[in-house]
N, CA, C and O atoms as a Tinker XYZ file with bonds, in Angstrom:
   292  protein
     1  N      0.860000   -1.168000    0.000000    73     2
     2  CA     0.000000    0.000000    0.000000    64     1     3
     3  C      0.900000    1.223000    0.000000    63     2     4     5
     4  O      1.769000    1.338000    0.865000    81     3
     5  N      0.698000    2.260000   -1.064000    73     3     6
     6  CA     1.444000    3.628000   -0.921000    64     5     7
     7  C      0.890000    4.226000    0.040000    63     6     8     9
     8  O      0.044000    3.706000    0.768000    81     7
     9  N      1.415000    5.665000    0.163000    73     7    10
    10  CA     1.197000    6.422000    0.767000    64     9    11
    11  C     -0.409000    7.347000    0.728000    63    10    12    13
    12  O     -1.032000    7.798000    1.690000    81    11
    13  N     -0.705000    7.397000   -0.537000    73    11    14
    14  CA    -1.520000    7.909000   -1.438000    64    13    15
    15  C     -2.648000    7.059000   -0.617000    63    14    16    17
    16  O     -3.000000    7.368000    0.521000    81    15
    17  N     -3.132000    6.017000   -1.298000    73    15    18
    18  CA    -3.824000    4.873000   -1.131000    64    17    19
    19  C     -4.030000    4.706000    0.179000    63    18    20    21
    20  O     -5.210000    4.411000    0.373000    81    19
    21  N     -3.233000    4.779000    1.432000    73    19    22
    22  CA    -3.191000    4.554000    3.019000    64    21    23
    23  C     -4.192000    5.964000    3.540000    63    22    24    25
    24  O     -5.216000    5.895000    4.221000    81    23
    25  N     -3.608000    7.092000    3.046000    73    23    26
    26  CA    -4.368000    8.492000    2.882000    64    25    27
    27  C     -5.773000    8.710000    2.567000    63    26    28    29
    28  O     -6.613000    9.476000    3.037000    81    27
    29  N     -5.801000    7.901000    1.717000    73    27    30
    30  CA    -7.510000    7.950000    1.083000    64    29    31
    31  C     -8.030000    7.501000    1.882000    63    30    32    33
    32  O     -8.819000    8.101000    2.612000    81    31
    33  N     -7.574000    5.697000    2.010000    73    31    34
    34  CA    -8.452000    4.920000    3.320000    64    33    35
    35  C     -8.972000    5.317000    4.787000    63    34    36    37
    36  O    -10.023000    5.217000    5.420000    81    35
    37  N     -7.202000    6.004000    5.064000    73    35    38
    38  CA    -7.925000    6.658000    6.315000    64    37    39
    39  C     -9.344000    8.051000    6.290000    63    38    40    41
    40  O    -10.392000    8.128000    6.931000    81    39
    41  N     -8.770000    8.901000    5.320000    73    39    42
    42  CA    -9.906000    9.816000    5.143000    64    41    43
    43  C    -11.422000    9.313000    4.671000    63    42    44    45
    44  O    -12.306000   10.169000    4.656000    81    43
    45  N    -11.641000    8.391000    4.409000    73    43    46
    46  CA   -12.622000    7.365000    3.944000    64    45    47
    47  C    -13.375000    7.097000    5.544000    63    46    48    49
    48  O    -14.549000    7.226000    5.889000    81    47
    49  N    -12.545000    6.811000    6.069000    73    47    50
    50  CA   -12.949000    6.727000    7.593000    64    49    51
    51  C    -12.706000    8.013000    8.510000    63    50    52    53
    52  O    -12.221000    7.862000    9.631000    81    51
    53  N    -12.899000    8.729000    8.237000    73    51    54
    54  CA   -13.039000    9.903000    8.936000    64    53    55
    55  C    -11.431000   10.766000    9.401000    63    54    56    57
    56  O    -11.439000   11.995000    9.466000    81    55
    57  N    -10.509000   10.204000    9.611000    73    55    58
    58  CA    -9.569000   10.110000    9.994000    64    57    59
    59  C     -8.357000   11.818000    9.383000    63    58    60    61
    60  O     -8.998000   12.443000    8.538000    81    59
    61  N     -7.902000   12.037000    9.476000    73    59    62
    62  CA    -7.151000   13.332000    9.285000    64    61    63
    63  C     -6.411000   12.884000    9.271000    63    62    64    65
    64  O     -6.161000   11.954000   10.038000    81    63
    65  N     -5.297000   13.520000    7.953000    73    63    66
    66  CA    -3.908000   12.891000    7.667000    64    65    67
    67  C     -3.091000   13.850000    7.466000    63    66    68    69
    68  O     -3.562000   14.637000    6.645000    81    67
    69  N     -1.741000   14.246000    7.964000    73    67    70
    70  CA    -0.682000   14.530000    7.303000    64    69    71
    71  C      0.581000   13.692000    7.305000    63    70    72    73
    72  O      1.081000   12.966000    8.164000    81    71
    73  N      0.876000   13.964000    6.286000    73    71    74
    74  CA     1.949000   13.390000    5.669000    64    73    75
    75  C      2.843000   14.510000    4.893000    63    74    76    77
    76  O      2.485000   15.190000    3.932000    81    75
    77  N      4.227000   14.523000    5.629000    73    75    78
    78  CA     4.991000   15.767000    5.299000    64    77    79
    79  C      6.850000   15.274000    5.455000    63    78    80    81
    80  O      7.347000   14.920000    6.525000    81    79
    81  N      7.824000   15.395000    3.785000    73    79    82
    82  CA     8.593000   15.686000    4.207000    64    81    83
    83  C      9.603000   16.768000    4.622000    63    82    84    85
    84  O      9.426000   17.751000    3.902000    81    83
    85  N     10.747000   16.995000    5.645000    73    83    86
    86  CA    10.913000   18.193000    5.254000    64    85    87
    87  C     12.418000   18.087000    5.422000    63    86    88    89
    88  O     12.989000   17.542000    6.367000    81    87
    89  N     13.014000   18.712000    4.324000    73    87    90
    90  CA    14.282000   18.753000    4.141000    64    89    91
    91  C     15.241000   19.557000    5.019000    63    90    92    93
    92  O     16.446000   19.545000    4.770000    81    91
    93  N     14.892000   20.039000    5.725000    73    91    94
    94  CA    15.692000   21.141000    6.631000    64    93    95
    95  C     15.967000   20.210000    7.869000    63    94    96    97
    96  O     16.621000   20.534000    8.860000    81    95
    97  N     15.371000   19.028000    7.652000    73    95    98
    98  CA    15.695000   17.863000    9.568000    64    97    99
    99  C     17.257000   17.399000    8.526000    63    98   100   101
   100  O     18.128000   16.846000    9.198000    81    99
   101  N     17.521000   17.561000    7.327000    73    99   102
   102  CA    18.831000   17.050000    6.930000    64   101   103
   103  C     18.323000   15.375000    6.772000    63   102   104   105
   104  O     17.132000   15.262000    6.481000    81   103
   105  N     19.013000   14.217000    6.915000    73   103   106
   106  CA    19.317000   12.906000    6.722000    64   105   107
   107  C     18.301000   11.878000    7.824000    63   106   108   109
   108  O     17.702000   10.814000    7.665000    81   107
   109  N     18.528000   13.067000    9.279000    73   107   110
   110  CA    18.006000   11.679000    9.561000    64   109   111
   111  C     16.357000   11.560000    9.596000    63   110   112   113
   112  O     15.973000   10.744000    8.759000    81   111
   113  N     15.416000   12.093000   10.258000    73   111   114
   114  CA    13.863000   11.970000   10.729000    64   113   115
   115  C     13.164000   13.031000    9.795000    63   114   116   117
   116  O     12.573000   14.013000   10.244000    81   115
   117  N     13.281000   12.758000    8.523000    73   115   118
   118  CA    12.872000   13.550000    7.902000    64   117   119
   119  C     11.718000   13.948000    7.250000    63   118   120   121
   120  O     11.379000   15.002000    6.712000    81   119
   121  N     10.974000   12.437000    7.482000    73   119   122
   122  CA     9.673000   12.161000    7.221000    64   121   123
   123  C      9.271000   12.165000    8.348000    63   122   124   125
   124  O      9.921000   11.783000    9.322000    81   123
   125  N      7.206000   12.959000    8.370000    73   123   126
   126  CA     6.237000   12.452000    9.578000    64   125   127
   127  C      5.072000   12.446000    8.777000    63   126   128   129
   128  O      4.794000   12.906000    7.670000    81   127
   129  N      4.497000   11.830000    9.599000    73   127   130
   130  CA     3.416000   11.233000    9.765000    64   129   131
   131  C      2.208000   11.705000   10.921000    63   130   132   133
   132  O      2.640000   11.597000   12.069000    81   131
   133  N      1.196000   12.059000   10.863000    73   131   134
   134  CA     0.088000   12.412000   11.985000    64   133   135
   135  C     -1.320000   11.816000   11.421000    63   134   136   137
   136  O     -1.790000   12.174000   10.341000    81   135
   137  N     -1.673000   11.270000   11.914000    73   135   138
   138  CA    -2.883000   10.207000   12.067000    64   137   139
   139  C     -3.790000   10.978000   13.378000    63   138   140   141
   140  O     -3.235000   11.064000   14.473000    81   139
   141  N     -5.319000   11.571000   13.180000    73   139   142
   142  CA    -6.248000   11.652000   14.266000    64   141   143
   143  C     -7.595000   11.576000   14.336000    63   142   144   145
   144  O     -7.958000   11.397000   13.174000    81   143
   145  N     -8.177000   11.598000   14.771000    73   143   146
   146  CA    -9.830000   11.479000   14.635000    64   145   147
   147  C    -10.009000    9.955000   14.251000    63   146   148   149
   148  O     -9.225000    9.009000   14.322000    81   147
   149  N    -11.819000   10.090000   13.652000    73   147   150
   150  CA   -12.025000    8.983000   12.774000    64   149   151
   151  C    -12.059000    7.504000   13.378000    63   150   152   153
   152  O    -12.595000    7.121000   14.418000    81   151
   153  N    -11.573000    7.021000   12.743000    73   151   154
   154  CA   -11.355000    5.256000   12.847000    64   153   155
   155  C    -10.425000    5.234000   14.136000    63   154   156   157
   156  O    -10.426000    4.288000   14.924000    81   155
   157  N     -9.777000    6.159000   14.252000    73   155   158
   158  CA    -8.620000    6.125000   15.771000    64   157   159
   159  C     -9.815000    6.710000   17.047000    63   158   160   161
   160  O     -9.689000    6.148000   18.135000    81   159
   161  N    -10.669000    7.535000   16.967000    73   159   162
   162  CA   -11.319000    7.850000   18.117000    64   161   163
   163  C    -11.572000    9.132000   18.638000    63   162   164   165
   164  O    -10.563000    9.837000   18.631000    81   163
   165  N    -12.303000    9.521000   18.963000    73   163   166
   166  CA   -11.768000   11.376000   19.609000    64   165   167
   167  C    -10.642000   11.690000   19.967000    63   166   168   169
   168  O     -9.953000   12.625000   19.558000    81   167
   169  N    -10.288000   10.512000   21.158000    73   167   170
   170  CA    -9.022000   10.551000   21.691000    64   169   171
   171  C     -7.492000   10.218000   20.609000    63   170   172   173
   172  O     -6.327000   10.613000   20.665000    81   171
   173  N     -8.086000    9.501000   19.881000    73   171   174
   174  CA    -7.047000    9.033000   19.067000    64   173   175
   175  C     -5.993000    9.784000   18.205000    63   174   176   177
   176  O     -6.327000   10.459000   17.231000    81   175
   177  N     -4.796000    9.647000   18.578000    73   175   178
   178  CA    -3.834000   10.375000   17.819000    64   177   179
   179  C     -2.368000    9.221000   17.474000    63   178   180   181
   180  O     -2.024000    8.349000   18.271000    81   179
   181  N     -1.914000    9.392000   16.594000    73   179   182
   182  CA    -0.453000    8.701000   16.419000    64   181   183
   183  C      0.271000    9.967000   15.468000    63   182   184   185
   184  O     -0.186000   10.853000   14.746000    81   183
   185  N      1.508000    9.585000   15.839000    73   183   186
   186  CA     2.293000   10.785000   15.462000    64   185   187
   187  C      4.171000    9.741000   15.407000    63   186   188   189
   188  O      4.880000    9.195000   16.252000    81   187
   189  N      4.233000    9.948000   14.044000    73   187   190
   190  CA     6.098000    9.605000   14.097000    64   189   191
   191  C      6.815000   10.014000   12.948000    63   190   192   193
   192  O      6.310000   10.094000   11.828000    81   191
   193  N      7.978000   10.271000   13.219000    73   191   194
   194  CA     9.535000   10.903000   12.489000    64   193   195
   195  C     10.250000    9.806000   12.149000    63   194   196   197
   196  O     10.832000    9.174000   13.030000    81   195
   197  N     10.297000    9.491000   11.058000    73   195   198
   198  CA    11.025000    8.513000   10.740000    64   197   199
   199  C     11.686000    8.849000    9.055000    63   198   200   201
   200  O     11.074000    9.395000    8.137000    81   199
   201  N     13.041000    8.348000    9.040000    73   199   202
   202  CA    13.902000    8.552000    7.901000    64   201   203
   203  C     13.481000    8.169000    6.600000    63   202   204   205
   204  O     14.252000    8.552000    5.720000    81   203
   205  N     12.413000    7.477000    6.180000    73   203   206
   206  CA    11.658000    7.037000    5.269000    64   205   207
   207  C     10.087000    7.576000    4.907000    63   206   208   209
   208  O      9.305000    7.980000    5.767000    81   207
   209  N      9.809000    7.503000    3.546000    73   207   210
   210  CA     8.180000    7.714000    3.382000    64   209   211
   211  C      8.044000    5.916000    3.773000    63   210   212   213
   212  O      7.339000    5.493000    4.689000    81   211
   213  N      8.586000    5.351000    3.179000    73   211   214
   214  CA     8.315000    3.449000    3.342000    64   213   215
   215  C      8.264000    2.939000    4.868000    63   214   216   217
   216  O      7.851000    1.890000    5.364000    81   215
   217  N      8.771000    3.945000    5.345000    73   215   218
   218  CA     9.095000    3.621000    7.370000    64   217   219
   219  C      7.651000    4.036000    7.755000    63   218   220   221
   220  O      6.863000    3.243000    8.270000    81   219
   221  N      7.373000    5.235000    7.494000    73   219   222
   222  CA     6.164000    5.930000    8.061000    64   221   223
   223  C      4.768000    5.274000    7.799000    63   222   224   225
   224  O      3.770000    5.264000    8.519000    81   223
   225  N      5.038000    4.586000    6.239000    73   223   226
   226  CA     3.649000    4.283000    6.047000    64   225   227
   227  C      3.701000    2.487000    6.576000    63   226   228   229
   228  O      2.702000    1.769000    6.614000    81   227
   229  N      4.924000    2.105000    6.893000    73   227   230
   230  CA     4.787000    0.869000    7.640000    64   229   231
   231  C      4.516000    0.810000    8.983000    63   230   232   233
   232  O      3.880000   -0.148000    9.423000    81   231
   233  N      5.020000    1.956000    9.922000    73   231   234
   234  CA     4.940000    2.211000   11.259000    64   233   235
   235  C      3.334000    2.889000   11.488000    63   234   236   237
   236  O      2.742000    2.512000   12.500000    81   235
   237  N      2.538000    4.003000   10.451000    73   235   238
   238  CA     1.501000    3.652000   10.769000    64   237   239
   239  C      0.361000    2.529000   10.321000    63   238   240   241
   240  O     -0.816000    2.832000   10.515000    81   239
   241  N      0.633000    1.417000    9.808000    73   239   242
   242  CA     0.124000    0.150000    9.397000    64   241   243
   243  C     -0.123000   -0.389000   10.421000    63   242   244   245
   244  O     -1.260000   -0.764000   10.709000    81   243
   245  N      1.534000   -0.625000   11.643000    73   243   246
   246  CA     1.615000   -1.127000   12.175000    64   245   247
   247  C      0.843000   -0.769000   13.572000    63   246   248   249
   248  O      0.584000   -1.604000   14.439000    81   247
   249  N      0.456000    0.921000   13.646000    73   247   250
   250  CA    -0.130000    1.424000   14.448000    64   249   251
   251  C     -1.780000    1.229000   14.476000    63   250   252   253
   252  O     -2.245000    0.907000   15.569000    81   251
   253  N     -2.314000    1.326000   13.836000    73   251   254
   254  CA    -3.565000    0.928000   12.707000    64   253   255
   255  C     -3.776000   -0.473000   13.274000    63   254   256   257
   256  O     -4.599000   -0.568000   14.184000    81   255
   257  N     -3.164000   -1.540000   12.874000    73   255   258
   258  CA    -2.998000   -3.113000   13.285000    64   257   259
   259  C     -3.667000   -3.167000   15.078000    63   258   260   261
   260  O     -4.682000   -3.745000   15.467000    81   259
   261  N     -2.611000   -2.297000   15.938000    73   259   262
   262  CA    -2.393000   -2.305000   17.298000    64   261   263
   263  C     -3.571000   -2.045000   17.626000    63   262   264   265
   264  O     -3.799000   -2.704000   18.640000    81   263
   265  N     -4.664000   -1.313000   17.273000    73   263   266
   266  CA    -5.812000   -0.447000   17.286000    64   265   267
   267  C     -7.262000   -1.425000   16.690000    63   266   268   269
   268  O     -8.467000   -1.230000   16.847000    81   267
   269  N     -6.798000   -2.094000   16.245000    73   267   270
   270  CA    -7.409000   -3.207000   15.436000    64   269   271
   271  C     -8.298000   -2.719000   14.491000    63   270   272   273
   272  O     -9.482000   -3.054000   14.466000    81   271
   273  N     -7.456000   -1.441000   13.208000    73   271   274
   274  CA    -7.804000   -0.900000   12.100000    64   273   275
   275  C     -6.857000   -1.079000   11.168000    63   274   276   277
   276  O     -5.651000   -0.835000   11.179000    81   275
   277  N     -7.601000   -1.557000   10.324000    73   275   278
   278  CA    -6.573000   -2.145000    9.276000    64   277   279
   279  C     -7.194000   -2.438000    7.842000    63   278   280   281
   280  O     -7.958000   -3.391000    7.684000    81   279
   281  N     -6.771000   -1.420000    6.596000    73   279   282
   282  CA    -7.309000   -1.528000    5.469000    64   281   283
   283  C     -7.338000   -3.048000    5.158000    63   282   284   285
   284  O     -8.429000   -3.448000    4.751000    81   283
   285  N     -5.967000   -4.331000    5.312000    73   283   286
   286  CA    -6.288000   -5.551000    5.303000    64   285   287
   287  C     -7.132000   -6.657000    5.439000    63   286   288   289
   288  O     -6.928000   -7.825000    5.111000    81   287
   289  N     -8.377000   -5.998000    6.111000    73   287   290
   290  CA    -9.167000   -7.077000    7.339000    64   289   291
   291  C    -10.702000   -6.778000    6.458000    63   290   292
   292  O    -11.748000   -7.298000    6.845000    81   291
């Protein structure tokens, strides 16, 4: 699943997405990710920095999974 495609799904379910890289973190955490509302909950938020677009959209998969939301199922 891209990034694109993970984006839709969640907004499909109510969910608010950004997805942002930014070149000024340099090399390492340069990609994030913010996941809220929606399919996660009022309360629901996930949030991570990670050196990859492929990291981010696996780490929130994996967050998604934990939550027991998952475009897979």
């Amino acid at each position: 699943m891209d990034v694109v495609e993970l984006m839709e799904w969640l907004a499909e379910r109510g969910c608010s997405v950004v997805f942002k890289a930014d070149g000024e973190r340099g090399q390492g955490q340069r990609w994030m990710v913010i996941v809220s509302g929606g399919a996660l909950g009022p309360e629901g938020l996930f949030r991570t920095d990670l050196s990859s677009a492929e990291a981010c959209v696996e780490a929130t998969l994996e967050h998604l999974a934990s939550r027991q939301v998952s475009p897979f199922t």
